[in-house]
N, C-alpha and C positions, 0 to 999 in steps of 0.2 A: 846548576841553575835551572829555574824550570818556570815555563809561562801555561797559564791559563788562557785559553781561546774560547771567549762567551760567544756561542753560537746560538743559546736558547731561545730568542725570540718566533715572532711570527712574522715581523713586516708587516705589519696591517696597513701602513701608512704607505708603503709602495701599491698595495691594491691589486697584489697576484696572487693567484693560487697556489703558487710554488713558496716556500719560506726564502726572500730576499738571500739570506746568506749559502742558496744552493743553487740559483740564478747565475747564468754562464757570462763568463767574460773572456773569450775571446777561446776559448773550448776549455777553460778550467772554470768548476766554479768560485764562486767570492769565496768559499768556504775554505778550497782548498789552497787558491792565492796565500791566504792570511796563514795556515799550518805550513806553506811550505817558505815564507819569509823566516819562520822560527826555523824550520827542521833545519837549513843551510846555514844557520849562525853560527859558527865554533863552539859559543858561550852555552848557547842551549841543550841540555841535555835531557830532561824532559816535559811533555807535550800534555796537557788533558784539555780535550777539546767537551765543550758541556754542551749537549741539545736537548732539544725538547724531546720529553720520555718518549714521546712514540714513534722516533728518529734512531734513536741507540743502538735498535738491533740491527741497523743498516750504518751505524757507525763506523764501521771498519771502509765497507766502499762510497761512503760517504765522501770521507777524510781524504783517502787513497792513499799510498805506500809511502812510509818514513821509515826514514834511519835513525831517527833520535826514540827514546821508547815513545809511545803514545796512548792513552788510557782515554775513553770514553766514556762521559758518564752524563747523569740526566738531571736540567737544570729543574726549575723551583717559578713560580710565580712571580718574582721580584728578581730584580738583576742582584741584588745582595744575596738572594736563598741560591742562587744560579753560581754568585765567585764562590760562596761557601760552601758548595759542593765540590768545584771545583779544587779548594783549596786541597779538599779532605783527599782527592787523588792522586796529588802529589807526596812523593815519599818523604819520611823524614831528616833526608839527604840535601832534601833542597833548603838550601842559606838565604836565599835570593830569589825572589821572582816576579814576575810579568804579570801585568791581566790586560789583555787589549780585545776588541771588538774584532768581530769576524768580519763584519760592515765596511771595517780599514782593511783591505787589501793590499794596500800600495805601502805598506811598512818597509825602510828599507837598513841595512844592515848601519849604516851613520846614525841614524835616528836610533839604531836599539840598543847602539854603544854608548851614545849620549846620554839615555836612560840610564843604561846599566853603571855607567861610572858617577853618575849623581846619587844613584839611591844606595847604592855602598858606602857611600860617602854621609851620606845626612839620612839615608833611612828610609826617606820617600822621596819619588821623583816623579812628576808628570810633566810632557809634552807640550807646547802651546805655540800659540802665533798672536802677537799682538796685533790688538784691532786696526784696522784702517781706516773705519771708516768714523763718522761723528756718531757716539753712542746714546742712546736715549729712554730714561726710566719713562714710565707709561703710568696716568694714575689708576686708580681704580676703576674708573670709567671706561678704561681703557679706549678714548678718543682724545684727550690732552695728554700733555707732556705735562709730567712733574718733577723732572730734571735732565740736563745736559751734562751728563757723566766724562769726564775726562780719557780720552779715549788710551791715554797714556797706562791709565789704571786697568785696562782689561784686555785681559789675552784670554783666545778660546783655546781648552784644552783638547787635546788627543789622546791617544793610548800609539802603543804599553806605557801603560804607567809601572812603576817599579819598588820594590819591597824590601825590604829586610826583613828574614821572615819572625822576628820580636818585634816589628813595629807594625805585622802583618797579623799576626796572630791576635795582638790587642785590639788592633782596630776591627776586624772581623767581628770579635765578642761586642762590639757596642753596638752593631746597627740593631735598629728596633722598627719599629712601623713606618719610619717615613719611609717615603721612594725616594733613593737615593739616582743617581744619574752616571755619577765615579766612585771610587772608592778613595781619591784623594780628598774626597767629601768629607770621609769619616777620618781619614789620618787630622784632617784640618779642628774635625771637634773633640778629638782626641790630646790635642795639643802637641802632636810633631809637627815641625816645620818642615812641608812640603819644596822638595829645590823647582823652581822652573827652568826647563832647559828649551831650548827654540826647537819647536817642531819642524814640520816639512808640510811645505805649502799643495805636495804631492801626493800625502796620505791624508784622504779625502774621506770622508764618510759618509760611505752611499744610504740614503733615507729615500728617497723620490724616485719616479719614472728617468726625472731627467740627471738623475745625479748616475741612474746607471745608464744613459746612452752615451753620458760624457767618460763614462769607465770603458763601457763596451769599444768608443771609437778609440780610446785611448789605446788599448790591447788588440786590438786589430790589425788586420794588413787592409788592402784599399776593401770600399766596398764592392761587392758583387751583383749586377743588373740582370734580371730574369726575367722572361715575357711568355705569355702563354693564353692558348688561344685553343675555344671548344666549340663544337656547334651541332647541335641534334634533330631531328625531324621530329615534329610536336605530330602526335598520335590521340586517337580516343583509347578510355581503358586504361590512360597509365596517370600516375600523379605531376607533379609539374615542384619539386622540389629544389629549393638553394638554400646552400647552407644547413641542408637538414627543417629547413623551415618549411613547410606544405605552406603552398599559396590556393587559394580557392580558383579552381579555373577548368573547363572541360575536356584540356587534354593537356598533355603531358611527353617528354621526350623520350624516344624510341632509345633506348641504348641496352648495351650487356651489362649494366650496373643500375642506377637508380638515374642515370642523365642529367648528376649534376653539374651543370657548366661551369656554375663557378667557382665550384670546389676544383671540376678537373682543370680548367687555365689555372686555375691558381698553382697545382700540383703542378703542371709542367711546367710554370713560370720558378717554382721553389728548384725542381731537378734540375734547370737547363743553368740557374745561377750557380746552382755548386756542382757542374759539371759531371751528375748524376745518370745522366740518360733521359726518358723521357715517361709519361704515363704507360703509352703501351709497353715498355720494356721492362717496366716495376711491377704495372697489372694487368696483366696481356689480356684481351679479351677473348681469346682461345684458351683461358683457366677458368675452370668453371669454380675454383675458389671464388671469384670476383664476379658472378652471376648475382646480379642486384642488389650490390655491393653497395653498401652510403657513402655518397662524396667525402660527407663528416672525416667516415674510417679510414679509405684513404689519404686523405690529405693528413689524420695524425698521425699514420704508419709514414706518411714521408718527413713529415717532420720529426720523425724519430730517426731517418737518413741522415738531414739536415743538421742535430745534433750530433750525430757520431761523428761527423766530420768538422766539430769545433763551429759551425755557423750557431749564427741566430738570425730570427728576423727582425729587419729594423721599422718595414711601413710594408705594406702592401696597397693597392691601388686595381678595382676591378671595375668593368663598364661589361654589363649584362644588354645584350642585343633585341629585345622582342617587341611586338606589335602592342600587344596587351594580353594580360593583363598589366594594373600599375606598379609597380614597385615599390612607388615612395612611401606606401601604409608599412612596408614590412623591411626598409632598410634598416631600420635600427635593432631589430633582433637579428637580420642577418651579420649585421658586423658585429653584433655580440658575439654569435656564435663563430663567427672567425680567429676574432681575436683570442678568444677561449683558447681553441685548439691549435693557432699561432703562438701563444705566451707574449700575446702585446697588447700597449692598452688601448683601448677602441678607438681612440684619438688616432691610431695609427692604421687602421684601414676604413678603407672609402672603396663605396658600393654606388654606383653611378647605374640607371635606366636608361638607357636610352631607345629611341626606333628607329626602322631603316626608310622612313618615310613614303613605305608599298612599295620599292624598290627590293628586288630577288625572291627570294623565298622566303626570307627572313621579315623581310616588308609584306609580303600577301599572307602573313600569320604561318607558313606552314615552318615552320623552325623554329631553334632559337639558340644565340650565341651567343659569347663570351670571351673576351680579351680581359688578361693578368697582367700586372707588374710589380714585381718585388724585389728589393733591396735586403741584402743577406749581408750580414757584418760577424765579426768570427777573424778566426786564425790567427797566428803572431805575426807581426809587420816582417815585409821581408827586409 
């Protein structure tokens, strides 16, 4: 038996620069979640996992290490050109098989047996959970209702969906231009009758920001609170940089790097959460590698720490110290540029001004500081 894992998409509708189905969940990614539900099946004996072509040659550490065979190949513009590549990588061995979404992660062994024993049975099989709620057709206007649909009649489906591979093989041959969504779509105009079997209210399919923080906490242990705190002497001659952003202003922070504040609380706020160490011990200022170093590049070299130890971020939270200049023109490319090199979306940090009301040094203009807090999610529950 052998299941295909549609991983080709892009996520455009999550709204990251990473592809959704390589997005960490609790230190594996959703990609690899969904390949290793299959590889521990008994039933399962082979794997083709399908990604976007310019993904492939990274397909091996993509995927990471199976014991079932696993073949990589590159999907197609259309989820149907994407399973029919797939299909073609499977041997002619296989009787029976799978196509489920990389997007399901939470696939779990009852769900793939209940699969697998209906579509042996009738040929085709898909997943579903009948609706709960009251269902409603939309007209054309899409601002009235033109009908109250009985909610008895509709169940949302899931994947694996399941095959016989003669009622897999024909249906394959018929799809044509439309954009299909399943491929129980095409058994259905095909003229097989599709069995439904009850899905799992657990294998969720992450599309949105919030479909993955309700994954991420799911796959987590508690979270982890990080605070961090910089503060520099404002100098003539030098720039006056956050975030990588130059702000217009006539002096600028004296430091062995570039003086960013709130890059550097933020990095010790990321280190001190996942029990890292701190700025000086990752970028000492007595290495002259880190002589006027960008806050930017620090802070993604420490979120490259932050990964290897299975964390992500879930919000971060900064409040920048100074007299003036004002901040508020340049907050929102600053949390742009946070979020970027964080992997979250801008919703999820905030960039606070404030002053010390000409109280210390900080208040008579000659500094400026910077307090962090971040929230880091990650690890398996203990």
């Amino acid at each position: 038996m052998g299941v295909i894992i549609v991983a080709a998409g892009r996520g455009q509708r999550m709204g990251t620069d990473v592809p959704k189905q390589l997005l960490d969940l609790g230190g594996r990614s959703m990609l690899r979640r969904s390949v290793e539900a299959f590889d521990r099946h008994p039933d399962i004996a082979e794997i083709v996992v399908v990604l976007p072509a310019e993904l492939v040659k990274d397909g091996a550490s993509l995927v990471g290490p199976t014991t079932r065979s696993c073949t990589v190949t590159a999907g197609g513009d259309r989820r149907q050109d994407s399973v029919r590549a797939g299909f073609l990588g499977l041997s002619d061995e296989v009787s029976l098989l799978l196509v489920h979404d990389a997007a399901r992660p939470f696939a779990d062994a009852a769900l793939i047996d209940r699969v697998i024993a209906a579509a042996r049975e009738s040929g085709a099989a898909v997943p579903a959970l009948q609706a709960r709620d009251t269902v409603k057709r939309v007209a054309a206007n899409q601002s009235t209702v033109a009908e109250t649909i009985p909610r008895q009649d509709i169940w949302l489906a899931q994947t694996p969906q399941g095959f016989r591979r003669d009622v897999f093989t024909a249906v394959i041959a018929l799809a044509g231009t439309a954009e299909l969504t399943d491929e129980a779509m095409l058994a259905e105009r095909a003229g097989y009758p599709v069995r439904i079997v009850h899905g799992d209210e657990r294998n969720v399919k992450i599309t949105t920001l919030e479909d993955l923080s309700v994954a991420r906490a799911r796959c987590s242990g508690p979270p982890r609170v990080g605070s961090g705190y910089d503060l520099h002497r404002l100098v003539e001659g030098r720039p006056l940089v956050l975030a990588g952003v130059t702000i217009p202003f006539d002096r600028g922070p004296l430091g062995h790097s570039d003086g960013d504040v709130a890059c550097h609380a933020l990095t010790d706020a990321l280190l001190g959460a996942a029990g890292a160490g701190d700025i000086g011990q990752q970028f000492p200022d007595t290495d002259p590698a880190w002589k006027d170093a960008p806050g930017l590049d620090l802070l993604g070299r420490t979120m490259a720490v932050i990964r290897a130890r299975g964390l992500a971020v879930s919000n971060a939270d900064i409040t920048v110290i100074l007299e003036r200049p004002r901040l508020a023109p340049h907050a929102m490319l600053i949390r742009e540029r946070l979020a970027h090199v964080l992997g979250i979306s801008i919703d999820a940090v905030s960039i606070k001004g404030k002053t010390n009301e000409g109280v210390d040094a900080v208040g008579r203009g000659e500094a400026i500081a910077a307090h962090a807090t971040v929230v880091l999610i990650g690890g398996e529950p203990r």
